[in-house]
TIDOLUM-622196 format. One record per residue (C-alpha): residue in three letters; y, x, z; chain. Coordinates in Angstrom, 1 decimal. Last residue first. Example, Ala and Ser with C-alpha at 12.3 -4.5 7.8 and 13.67 -1.06 7.14 Angstrom:
<vexzas>
r	yy	xx	zz	c
Ser	-1.1	13.7	7.1	A
Ala	-4.5	12.3	7.8	A
</vexzas>
This chain:
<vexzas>
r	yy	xx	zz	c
Unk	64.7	200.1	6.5	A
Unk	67.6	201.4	4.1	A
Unk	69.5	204.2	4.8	A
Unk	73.8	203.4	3.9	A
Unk	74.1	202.0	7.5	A
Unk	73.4	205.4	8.7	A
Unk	75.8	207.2	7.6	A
Unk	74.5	209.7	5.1	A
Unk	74.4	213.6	6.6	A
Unk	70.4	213.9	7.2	A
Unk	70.9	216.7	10.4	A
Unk	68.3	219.9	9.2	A
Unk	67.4	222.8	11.9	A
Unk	67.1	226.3	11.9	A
Unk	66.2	228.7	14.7	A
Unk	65.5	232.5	13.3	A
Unk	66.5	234.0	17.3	A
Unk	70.0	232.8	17.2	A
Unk	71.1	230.1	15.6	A
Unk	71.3	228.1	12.5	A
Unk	72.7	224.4	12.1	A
Unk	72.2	223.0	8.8	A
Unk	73.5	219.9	8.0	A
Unk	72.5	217.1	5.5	A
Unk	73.6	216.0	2.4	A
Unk	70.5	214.7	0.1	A
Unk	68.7	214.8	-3.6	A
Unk	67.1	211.6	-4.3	A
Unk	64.0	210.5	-5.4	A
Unk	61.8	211.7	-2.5	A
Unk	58.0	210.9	-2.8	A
Unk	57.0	213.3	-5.3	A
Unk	57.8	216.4	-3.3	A
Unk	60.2	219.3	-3.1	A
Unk	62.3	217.9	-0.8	A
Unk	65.5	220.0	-2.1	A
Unk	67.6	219.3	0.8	A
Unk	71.4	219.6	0.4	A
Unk	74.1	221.2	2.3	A
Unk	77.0	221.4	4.7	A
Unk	77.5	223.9	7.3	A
Unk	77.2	225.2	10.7	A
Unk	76.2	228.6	11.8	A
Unk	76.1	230.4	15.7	A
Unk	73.9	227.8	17.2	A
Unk	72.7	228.9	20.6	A
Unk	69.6	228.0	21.7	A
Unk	67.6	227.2	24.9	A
Unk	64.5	225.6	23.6	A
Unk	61.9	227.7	25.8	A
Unk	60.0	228.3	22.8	A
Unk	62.9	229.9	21.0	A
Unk	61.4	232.7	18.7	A
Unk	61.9	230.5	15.2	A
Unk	61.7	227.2	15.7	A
Unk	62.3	227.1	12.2	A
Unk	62.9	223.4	10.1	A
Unk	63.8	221.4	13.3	A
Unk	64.1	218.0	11.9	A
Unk	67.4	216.8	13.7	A
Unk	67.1	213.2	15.8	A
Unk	66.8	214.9	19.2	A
Unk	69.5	213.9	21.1	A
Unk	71.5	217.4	20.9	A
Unk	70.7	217.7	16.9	A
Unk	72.2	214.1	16.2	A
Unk	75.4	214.6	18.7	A
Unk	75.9	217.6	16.4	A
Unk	75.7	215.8	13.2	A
Unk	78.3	213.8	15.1	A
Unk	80.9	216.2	15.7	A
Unk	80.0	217.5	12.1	A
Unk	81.5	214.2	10.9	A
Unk	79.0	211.7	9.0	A
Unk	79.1	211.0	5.4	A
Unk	79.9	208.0	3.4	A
Unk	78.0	208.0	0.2	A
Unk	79.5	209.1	-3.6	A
Unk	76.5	208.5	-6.6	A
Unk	75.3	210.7	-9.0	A
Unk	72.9	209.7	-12.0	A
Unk	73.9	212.3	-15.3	A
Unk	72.9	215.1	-13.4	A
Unk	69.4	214.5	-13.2	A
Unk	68.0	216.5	-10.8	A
Unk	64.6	218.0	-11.9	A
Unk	61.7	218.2	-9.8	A
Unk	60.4	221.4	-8.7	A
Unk	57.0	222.1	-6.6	A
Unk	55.3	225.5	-7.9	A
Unk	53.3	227.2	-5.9	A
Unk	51.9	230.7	-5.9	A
Unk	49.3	233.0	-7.1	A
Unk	48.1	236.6	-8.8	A
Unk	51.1	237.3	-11.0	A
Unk	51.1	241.0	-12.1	A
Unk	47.8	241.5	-11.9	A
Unk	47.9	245.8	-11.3	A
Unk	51.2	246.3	-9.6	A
Unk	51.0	242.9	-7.6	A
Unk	53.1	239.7	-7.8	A
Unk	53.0	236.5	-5.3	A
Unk	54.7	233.3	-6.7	A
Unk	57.1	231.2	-5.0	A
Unk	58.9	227.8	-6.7	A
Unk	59.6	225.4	-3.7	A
Unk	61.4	228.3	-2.0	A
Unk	60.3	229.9	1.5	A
Unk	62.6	230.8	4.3	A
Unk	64.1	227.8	5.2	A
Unk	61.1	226.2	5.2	A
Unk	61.6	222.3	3.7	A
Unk	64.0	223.6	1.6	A
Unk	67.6	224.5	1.1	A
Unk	70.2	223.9	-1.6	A
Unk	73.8	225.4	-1.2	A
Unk	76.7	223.5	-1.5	A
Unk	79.7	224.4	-4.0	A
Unk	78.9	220.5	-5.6	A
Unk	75.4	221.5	-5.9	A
Unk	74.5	225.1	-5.6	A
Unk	71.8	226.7	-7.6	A
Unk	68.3	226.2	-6.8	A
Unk	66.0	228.5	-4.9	A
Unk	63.5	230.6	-6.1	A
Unk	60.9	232.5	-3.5	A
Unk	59.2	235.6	-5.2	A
Unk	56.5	237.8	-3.1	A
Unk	55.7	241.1	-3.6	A
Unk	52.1	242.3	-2.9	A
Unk	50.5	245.4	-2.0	A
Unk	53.5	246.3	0.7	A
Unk	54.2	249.7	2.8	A
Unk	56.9	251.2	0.5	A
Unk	58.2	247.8	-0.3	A
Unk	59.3	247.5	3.2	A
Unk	59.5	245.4	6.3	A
Unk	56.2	244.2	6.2	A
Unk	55.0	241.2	6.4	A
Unk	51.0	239.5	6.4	A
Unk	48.6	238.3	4.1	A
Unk	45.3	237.7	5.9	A
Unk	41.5	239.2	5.0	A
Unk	42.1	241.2	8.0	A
Unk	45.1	242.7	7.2	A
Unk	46.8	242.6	3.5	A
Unk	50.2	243.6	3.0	A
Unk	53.4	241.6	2.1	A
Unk	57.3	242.2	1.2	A
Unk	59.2	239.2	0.9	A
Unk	61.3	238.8	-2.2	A
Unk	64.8	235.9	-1.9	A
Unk	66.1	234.7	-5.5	A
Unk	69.1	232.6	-5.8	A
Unk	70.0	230.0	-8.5	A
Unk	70.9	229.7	-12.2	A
Unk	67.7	230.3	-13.7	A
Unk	66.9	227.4	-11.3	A
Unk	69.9	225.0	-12.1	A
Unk	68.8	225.9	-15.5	A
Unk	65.0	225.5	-15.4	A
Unk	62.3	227.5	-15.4	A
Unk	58.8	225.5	-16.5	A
Unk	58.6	226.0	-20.1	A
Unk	55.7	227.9	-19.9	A
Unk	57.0	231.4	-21.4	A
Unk	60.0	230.3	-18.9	A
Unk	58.1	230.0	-15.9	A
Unk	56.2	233.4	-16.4	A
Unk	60.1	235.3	-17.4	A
Unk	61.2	234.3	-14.7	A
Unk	58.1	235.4	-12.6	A
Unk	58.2	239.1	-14.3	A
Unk	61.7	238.9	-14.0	A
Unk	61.6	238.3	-10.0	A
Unk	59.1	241.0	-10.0	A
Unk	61.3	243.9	-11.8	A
Unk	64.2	242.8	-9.6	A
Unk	61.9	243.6	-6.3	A
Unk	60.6	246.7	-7.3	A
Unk	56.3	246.4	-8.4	A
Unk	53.8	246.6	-6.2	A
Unk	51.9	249.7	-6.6	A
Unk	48.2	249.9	-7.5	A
Unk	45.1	249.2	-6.5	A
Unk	46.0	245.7	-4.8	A
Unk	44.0	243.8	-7.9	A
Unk	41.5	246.0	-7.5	A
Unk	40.5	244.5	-4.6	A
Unk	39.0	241.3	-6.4	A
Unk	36.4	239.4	-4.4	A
Unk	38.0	239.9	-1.0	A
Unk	41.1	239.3	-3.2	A
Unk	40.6	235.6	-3.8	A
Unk	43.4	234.3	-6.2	A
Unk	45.3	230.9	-5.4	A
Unk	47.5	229.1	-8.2	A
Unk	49.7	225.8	-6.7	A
Unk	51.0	223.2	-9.0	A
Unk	53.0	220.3	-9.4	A
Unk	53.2	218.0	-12.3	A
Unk	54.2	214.7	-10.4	A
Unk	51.2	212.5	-11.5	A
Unk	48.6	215.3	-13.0	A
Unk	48.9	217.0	-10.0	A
Unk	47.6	220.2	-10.5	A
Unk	45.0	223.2	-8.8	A
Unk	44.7	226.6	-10.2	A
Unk	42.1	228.8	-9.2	A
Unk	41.5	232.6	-9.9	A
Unk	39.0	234.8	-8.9	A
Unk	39.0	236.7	-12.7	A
Unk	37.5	235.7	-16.0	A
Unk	36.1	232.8	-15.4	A
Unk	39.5	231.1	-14.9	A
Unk	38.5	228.2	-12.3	A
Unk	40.6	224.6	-13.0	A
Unk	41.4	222.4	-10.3	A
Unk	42.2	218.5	-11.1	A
Unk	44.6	216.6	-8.7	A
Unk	45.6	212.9	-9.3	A
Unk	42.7	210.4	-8.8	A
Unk	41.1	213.2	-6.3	A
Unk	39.5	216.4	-7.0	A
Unk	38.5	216.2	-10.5	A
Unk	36.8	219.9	-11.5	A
Unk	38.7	220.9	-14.4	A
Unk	37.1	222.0	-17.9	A
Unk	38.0	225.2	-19.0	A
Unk	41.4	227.4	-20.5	A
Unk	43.1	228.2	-17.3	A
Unk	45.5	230.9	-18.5	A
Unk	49.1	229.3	-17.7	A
Unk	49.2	227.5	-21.2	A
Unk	45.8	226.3	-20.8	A
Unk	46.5	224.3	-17.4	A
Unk	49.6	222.7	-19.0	A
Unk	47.4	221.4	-22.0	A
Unk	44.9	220.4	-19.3	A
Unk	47.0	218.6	-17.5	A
Unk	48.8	217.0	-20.2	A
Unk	45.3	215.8	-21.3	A
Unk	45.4	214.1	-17.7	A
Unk	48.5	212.3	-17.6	A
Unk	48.1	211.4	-21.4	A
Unk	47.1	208.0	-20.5	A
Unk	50.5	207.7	-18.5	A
Unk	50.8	208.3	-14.4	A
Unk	54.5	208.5	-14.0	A
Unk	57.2	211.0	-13.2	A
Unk	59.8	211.5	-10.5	A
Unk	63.4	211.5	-11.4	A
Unk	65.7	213.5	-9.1	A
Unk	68.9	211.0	-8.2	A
Unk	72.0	212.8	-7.2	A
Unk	73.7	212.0	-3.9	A
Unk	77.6	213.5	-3.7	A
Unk	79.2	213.8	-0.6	A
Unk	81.8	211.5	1.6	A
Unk	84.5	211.9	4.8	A
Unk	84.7	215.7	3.6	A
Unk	84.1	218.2	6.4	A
Unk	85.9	220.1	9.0	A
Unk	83.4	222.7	10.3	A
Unk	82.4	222.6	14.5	A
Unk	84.0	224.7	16.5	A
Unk	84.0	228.4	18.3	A
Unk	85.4	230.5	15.9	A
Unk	82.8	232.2	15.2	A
Unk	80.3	229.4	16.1	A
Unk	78.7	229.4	19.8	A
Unk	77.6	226.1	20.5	A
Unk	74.9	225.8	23.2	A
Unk	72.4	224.0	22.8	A
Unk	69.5	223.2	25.5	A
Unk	66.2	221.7	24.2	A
Unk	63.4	220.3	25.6	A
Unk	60.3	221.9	23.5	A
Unk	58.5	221.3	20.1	A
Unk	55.3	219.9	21.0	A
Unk	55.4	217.6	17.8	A
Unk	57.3	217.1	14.8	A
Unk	56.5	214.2	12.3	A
Unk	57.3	215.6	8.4	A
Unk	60.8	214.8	6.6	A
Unk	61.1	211.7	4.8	A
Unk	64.4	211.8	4.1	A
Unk	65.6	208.0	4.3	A
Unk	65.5	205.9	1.5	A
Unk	69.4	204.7	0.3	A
Unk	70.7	201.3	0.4	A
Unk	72.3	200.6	-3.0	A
Unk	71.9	203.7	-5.4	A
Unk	75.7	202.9	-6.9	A
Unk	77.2	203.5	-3.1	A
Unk	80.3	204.1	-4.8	A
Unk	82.4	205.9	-2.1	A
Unk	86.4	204.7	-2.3	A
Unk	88.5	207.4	-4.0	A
Unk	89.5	209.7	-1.8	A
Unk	92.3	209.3	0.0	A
Unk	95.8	211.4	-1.1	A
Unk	96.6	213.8	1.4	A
Unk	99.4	213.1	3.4	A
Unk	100.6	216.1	5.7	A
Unk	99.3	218.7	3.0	A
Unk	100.8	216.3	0.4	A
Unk	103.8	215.9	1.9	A
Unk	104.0	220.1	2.4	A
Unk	103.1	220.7	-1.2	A
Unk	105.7	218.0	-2.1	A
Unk	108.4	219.6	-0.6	A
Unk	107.4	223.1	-1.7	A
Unk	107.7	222.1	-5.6	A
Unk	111.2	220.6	-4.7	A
Unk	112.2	223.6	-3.2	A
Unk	110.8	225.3	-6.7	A
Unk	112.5	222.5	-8.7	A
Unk	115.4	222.6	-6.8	A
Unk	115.9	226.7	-7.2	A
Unk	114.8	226.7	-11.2	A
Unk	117.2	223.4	-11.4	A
Unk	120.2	225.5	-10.1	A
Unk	119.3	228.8	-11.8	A
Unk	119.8	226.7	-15.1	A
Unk	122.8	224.9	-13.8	A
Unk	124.6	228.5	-12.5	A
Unk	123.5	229.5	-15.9	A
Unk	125.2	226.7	-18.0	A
Unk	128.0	226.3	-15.6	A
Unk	129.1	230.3	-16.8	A
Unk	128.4	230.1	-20.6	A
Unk	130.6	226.9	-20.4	A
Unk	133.1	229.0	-18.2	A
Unk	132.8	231.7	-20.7	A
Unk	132.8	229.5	-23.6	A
Unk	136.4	227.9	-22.3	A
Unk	137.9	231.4	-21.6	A
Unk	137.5	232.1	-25.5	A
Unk	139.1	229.0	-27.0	A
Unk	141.7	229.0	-24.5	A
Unk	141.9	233.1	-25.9	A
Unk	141.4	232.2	-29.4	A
Unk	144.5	229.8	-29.4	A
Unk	143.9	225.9	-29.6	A
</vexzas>
């Protein structure tokens, strides 16, 4: 075989081997759009939902009375209802026990937030301790752990003598209060923080619109998302973990009503459409969580979206989908989101 045979044979080899090369990079990448298309037109089904709580308990949200007839009207940006997923997560939230330590843990709890005397039993479950230093009471559940600090400031004015403090310098100071008592958690840490700016009037604590004519700053945490929702509360407005802050007491009262989730318990449910959580809010079976200005209960919903309720009480063992529906004029109402033949009796 003469060079040049030999020659013109490795340029046609050199040749077929690109043109294959470019050929498989163009079939692959049509081959790549094919299957994005199927799969857009065929989406693979969810795996089947596990149910692994059984029946579930329903939300127990509060009875609602003289709330008026509504009218909705549904005026979302682009003027329907969301697309969602045909199930959602439910996470379990542990609640504790009474134990024989219940009520020394109380007090141990009590002494790490300042409260170092004997409690005054108020029930079986609640003790309130006075700190004789200042008028301060804290009151705790020595079942579920919660706890609420109140401060009288008719009998302390000096505690509003000085400014209230910027809005990130009180959400650290209250961070940094939880977590020096062992009470902030990740998926709080984690979360959102909303301040409220509040003045005193008539022995009331009232809004303002700024922190140039507010005494008191108040913290609301919220906890992270779960699953890429967001978590709301019983008031839309106000976290289950709030504490008020001053300029000259720093901390002066608040609540505190978090359970943890225990991420390790989830279970899938089927979920309803948002065409139905609608039909839900329209027949009455929504808990409305603000009213807002719309006592003559014609509204207009402008929002719609998935999320979870954070009960924030002892009763509640599970973590929830439902539906928020916001409109104009601060309303705000919660749709549970598990079908209802997953809710027990």
């Amino acid at each position: 075989m003469s060079l040049t045979t030999i020659a013109t044979n490795t340029r046609k080899t050199i040749r077929y081997t690109i043109y294959g090369i470019i050929f498989l990079i163009i079939g692959r990448f049509i081959l790549g759009i094919v299957i994005n298309i199927y799969t857009s037109a065929f989406p693979k089904p969810p795996p089947a939902p596990t149910l692994a709580f059984g029946k579930l308990p329903k939300i127990s949200f509060p009875d609602q009375k003289d709330l008026p007839k509504f009218n909705f009207q549904l005026q979302t940006s682009n003027g329907a209802l969301p697309t969602f997923s045909t199930q959602s997560k439910v996470y379990f939230m542990p609640k504790s026990n009474v134990s024989l330590l219940s009520f020394d843990d109380a007090k141990a709890k009590a002494q790490k937030l300042g409260f170092k005397g004997d409690p005054q039993k108020i029930s079986e479950t609640v003790l309130r301790f006075s700190d004789p230093t200042s008028p301060s009471t804290l009151e705790i559940n020595i079942v579920s752990g919660v706890f609420s600090i109140s401060y009288n400031l008719s009998a302390d004015p000096q505690a509003l003598s000085k400014l209230p403090p910027t809005p990130d310098s009180a959400v650290s100071q209250v961070k940094s209060f939880l977590s020096s008592n062992g009470l902030m958690f990740p998926d709080l840490e984690g979360g959102t923080s909303k301040v409220d700016f509040l003045n005193v009037a008539d022995a009331k604590l009232v809004p303002v619109l700024s922190l140039s004519e507010a005494k008191i700053v108040k913290v609301n945490l919220f906890r992270q998302d779960y699953d890429k929702f967001p978590v709301v509360t019983m008031n839309p407005t106000e976290g289950n973990v709030w504490f008020l802050v001053t300029g000259a007491k720093n901390i002066i009262a608040g609540e505190y009503h978090y359970f943890p989730v225990d991420m390790t318990q989830v279970a899938t449910y089927p979920i309803k459409t948002a065409q139905d959580a609608y039909k839900d809010l329209q027949s009455g079976a929504g808990y409305v969580a603000s009213l807002g200005q719309n006592g003559d209960g014609n509204v207009v919903i402008r929002k719609v979206y998935l999320a979870y309720f954070d009960p924030g009480n002892s009763t509640d063992q599970f973590l929830q989908p439902i539906t928020v529906f916001e409109g104009d004029r601060g309303f705000v109402s919660y749709v549970p989101m598990i079908k209802s033949d997953f809710y027990g009796d």
